[in-house]
C-alpha positions in Angstrom: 168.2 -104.9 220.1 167.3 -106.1 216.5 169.6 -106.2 214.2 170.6 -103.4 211.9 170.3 -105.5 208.5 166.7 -106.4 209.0 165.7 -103.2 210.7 167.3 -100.0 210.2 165.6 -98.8 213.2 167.3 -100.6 216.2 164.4 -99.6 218.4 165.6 -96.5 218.4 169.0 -97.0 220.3 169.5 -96.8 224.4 166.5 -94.0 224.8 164.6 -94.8 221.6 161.7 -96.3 224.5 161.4 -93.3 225.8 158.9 -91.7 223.2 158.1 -94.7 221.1 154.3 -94.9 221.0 153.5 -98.2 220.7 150.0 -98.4 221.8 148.3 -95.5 219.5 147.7 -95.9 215.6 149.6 -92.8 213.9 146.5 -92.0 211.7 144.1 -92.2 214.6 146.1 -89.8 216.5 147.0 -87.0 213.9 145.1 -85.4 211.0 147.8 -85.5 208.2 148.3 -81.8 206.0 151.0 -80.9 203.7 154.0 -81.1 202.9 156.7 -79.2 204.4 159.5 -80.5 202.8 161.0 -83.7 200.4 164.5 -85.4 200.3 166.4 -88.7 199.8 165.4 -89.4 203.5 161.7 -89.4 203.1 159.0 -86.4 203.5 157.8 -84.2 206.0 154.3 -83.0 206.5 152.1 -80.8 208.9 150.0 -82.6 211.2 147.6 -81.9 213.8 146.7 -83.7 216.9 142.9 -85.2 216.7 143.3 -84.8 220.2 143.9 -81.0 221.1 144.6 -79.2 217.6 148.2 -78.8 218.2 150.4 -78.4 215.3 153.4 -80.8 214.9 155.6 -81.9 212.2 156.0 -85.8 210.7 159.2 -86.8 209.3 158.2 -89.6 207.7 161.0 -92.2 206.4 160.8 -95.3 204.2 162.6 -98.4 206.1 163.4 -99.5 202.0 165.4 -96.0 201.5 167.9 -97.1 204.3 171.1 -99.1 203.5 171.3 -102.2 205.4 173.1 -102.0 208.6 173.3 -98.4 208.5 173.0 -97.0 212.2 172.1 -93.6 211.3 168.6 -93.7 211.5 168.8 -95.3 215.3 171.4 -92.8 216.2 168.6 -89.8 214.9 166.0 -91.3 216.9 168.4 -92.3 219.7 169.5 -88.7 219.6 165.8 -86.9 219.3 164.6 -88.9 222.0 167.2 -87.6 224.6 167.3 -83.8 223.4 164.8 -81.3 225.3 165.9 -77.8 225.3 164.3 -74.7 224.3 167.2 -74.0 221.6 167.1 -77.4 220.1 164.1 -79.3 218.1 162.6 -82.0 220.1 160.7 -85.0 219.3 157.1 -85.2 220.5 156.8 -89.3 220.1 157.2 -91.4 217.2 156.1 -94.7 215.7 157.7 -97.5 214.0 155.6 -99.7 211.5 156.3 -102.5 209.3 157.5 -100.6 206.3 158.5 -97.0 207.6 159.1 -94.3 210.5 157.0 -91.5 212.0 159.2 -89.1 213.7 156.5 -86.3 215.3 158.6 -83.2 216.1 158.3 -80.0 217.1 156.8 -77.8 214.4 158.7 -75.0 213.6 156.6 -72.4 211.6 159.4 -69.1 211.8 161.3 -70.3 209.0 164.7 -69.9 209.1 167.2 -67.8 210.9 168.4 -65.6 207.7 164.5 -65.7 206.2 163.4 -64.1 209.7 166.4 -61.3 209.2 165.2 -60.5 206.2 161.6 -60.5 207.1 162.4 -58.1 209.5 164.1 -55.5 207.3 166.9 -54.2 209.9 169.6 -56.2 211.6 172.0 -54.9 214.2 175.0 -56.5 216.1 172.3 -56.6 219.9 170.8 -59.2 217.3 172.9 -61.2 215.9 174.3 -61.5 219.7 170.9 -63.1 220.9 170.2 -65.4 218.0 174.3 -66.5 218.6 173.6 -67.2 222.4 170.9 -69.1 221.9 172.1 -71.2 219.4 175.2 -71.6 221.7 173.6 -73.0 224.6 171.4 -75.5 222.2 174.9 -76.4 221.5 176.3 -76.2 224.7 173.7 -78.4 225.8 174.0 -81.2 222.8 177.8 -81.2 224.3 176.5 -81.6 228.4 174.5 -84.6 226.8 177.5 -86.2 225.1 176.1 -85.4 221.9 178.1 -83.6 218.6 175.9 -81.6 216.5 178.5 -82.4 213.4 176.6 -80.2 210.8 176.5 -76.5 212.1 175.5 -74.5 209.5 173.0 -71.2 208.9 170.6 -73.5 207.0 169.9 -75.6 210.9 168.7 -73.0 212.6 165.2 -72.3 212.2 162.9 -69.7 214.3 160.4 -71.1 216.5 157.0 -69.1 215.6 156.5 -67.4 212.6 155.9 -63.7 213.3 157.0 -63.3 216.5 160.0 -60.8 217.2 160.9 -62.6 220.4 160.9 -66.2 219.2 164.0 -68.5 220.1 166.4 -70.0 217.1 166.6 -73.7 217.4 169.3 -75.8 216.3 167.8 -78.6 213.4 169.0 -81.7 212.1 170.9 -84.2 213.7 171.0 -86.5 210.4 174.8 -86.6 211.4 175.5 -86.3 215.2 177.1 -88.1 216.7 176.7 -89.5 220.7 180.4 -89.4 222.1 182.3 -93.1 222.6 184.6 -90.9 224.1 183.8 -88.3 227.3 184.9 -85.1 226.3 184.9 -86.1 222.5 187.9 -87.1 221.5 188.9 -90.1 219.2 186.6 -89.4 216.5 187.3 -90.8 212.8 184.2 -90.2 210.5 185.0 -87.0 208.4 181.4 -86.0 208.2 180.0 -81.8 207.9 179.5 -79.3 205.5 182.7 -77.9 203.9 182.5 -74.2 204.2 181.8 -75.1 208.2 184.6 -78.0 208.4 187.5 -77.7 211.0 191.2 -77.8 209.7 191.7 -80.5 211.8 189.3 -82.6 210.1 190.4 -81.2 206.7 194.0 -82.4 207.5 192.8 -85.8 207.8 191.4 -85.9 204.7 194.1 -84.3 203.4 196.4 -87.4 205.1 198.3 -84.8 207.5 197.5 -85.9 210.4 198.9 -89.4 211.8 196.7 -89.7 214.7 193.5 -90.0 212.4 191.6 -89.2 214.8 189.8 -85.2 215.9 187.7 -84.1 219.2 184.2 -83.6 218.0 183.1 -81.0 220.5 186.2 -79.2 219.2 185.6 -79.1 215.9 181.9 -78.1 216.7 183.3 -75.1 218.9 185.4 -74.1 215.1 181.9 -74.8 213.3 180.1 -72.4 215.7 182.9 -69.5 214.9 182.7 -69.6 211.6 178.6 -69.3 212.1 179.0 -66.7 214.0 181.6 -64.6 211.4 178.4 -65.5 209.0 175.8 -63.8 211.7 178.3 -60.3 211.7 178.9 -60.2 208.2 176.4 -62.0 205.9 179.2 -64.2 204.3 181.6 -67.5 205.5 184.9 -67.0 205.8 186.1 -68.8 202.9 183.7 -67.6 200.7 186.6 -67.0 197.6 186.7 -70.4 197.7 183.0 -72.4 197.9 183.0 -73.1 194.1 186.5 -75.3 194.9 186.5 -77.6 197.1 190.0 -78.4 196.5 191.2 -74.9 197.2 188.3 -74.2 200.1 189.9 -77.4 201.6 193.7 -75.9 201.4 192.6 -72.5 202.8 190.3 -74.1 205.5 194.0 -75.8 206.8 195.9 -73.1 206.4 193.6 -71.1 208.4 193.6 -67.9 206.0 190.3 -65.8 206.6 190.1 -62.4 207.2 187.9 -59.3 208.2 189.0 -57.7 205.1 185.2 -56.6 203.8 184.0 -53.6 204.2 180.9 -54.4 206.6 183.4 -55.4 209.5 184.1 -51.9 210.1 180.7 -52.0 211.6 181.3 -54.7 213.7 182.8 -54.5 217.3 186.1 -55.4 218.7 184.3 -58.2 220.9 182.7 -59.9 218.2 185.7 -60.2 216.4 187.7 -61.1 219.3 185.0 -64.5 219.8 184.9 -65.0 216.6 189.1 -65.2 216.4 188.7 -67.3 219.7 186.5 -70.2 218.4 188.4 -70.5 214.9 191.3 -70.9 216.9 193.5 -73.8 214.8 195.4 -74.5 218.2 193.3 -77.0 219.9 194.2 -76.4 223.3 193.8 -72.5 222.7 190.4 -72.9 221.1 187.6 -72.0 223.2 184.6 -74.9 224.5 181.0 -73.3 223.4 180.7 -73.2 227.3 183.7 -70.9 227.2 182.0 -69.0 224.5 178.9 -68.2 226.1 180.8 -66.5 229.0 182.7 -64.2 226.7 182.5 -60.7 227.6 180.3 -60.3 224.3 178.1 -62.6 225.2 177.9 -61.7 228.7 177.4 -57.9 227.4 173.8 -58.9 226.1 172.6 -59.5 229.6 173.9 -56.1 230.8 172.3 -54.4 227.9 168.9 -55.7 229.0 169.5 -55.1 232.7 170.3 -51.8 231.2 167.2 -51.1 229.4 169.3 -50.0 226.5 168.1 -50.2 222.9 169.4 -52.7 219.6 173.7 -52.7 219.2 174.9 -50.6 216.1 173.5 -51.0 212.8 174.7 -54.0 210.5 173.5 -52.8 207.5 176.0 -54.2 205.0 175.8 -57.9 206.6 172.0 -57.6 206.1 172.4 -57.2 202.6 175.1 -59.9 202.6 172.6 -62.3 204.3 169.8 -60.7 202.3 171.5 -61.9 198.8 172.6 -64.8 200.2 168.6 -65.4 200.7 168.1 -64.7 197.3 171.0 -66.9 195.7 169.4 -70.2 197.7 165.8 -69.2 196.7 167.3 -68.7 193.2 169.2 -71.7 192.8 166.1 -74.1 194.0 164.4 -72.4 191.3 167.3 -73.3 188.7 168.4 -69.9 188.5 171.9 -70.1 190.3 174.0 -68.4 187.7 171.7 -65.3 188.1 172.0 -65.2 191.8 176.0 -66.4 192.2 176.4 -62.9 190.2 174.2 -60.9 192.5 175.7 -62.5 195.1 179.2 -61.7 194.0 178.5 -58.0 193.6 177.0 -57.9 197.4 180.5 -58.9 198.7 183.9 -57.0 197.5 186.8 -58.8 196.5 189.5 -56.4 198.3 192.9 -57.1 199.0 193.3 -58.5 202.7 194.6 -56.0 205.2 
């Protein structure tokens, strides 16, 4: 393997061989279109294959923009290369040149899960169910491969085809998975996530509570999962008081103090609350696996609904307008407009005293 300092590629880890083209040119084999997307990382574009007119996605990164001896760019490609599930982006092939990175991925035109909701203009428990199974067994299946996703959060999980009803939510970026040193993923140290979707265990070690300095991964995924799914039933996280403190969201996150103290969780069933007290379960050894969660009687309830014939759950009317705000507040703050859509935001979710 080369070395990190003088290329931040690595060959791509242990399976980066597996899908490195290294006999085609890149521009021979795809028609380059436009952009999808910019960040610090690089660029992604739409691309079509010369070959068949399929449409695929090109995350392109400058070898330049990567610190030297980073590994996170091998671990991605390490990680893309051995993810292949049906609820998880894959990587068609990529390429590594002399002064950057092709990563050709799956090209995912639905948009994202909340854009899709809103699209639709009606949301009912039946499914926010299906979209949480299915990004449950993409993660249930990261885990079987000794992978952590690391970064759960509504904004990864995209819709495969745009205008399709039926089409499956895929879980997105693995920018900071993590592939297990330890089986069952235990002995972790990086303190690495989003903070609204952070485990109290990890928060503790920040905080300098715990002594071990150390957290199980697949764990703290499982947490990350629960709190996705309180977002799926009600349009907002659970420490949503907090998201403009860190400090504070940090020192609420420990203390575990959420609540279904909004009005829109009167529309939401025992069972859903019940898995969603299960996975943010701050006892470790009480806290359900996602392979645990996806036998839960409401998850299992979704398969007898369909054996049934029967017809979408109850209504979620006020956790579409949640999510439907929350839509609005992201569009608004790319456009510099946060202060405008923080307010509307506000409005669509009640402070209330907790029950």
């Amino acid at each position: 393997m080369s070395s990190l300092k003088s290329d931040p590629v690595g060959g791509g880890g242990e399976y980066g061989h597996l899908k490195l083209n290294t006999q085609g040119n890149f521009r021979e084999l795809y028609k380059v279109g436009s952009i999808l997307g910019e960040g610090a990382f690089g660029t992604v574009r739409l691309v079509t294959s010369r070959a068949d007119g399929s449409k695929w996605a090109v995350k392109v990164i400058e070898k330049s923009t990567v610190t030297p001896g980073d590994h996170a760019l091998r671990t991605e490609i390490d990680i893309l290369c051995r993810v292949d599930h049906v609820n998880c982006v894959c990587l068609r092939e990529w390429f590594d040149e002399p002064k950057r990175v092709l990563l050709v991925m799956e090209y995912i035109s639905g948009g994202t899960l909340f854009d899709k909701i809103v699209a639709d203009g009606r949301y009912d428990e039946r499914t926010a169910r299906r979209h949480f199974i299915e990004l449950a067994r993409g993660l249930a299946y990261l885990h079987e491969c000794g992978i952590a996703h690391r970064d759960l959060k509504p904004e990864n999980f995209m819709l495969a085809r745009d205008g399709d009803r039926a089409a499956a939510a895929k879980l997105t970026d693995y920018g900071l998975s993590k592939i297990l040193d330890v089986v069952g993923g235990g002995g972790e140290k990086t303190i690495c996530g989003t903070p609204s979707y952070v485990a109290p265990e990890i928060v503790k070690m920040l905080q300098g509570g715990d002594q071990d300095g150390t957290y199980n991964a697949l764990a703290a995924d499982a947490w990350s999962l629960g709190c996705n799914l309180y977002v799926l039933l009600s349009g907002y996280p659970p420490f949503w008081r907090y998201e403009d403190n860190q400090k504070k969201l940090f020192d609420h996150v420990a203390m575990n103090d959420w609540s279904f103290d909004q009005p829109c969780w009167k529309d939401v069933s025992e069972g859903g609350k019940a898995l969603v007290r299960a996975l943010m379960e701050p006892d470790l050894e009480k806290r359900l696996t996602v392979a645990d969660a996806l036998d839960d009687p409401w998850c299992r309830k979704a398969a007898g609904d369909d054996a049934a014939g029967e017809g979408g759950g109850k209504d979620l009317s006020a956790a579409f307008e949640n999510i439907r705000l929350r839509v609005l507040n992201r569009r608004f703050r790319k456009a510099g407009l946060v202060i405008m859509a923080n307010n509307r935001f506000a409005k669509g979710v009640t402070h209330t005293a907790k029950e």
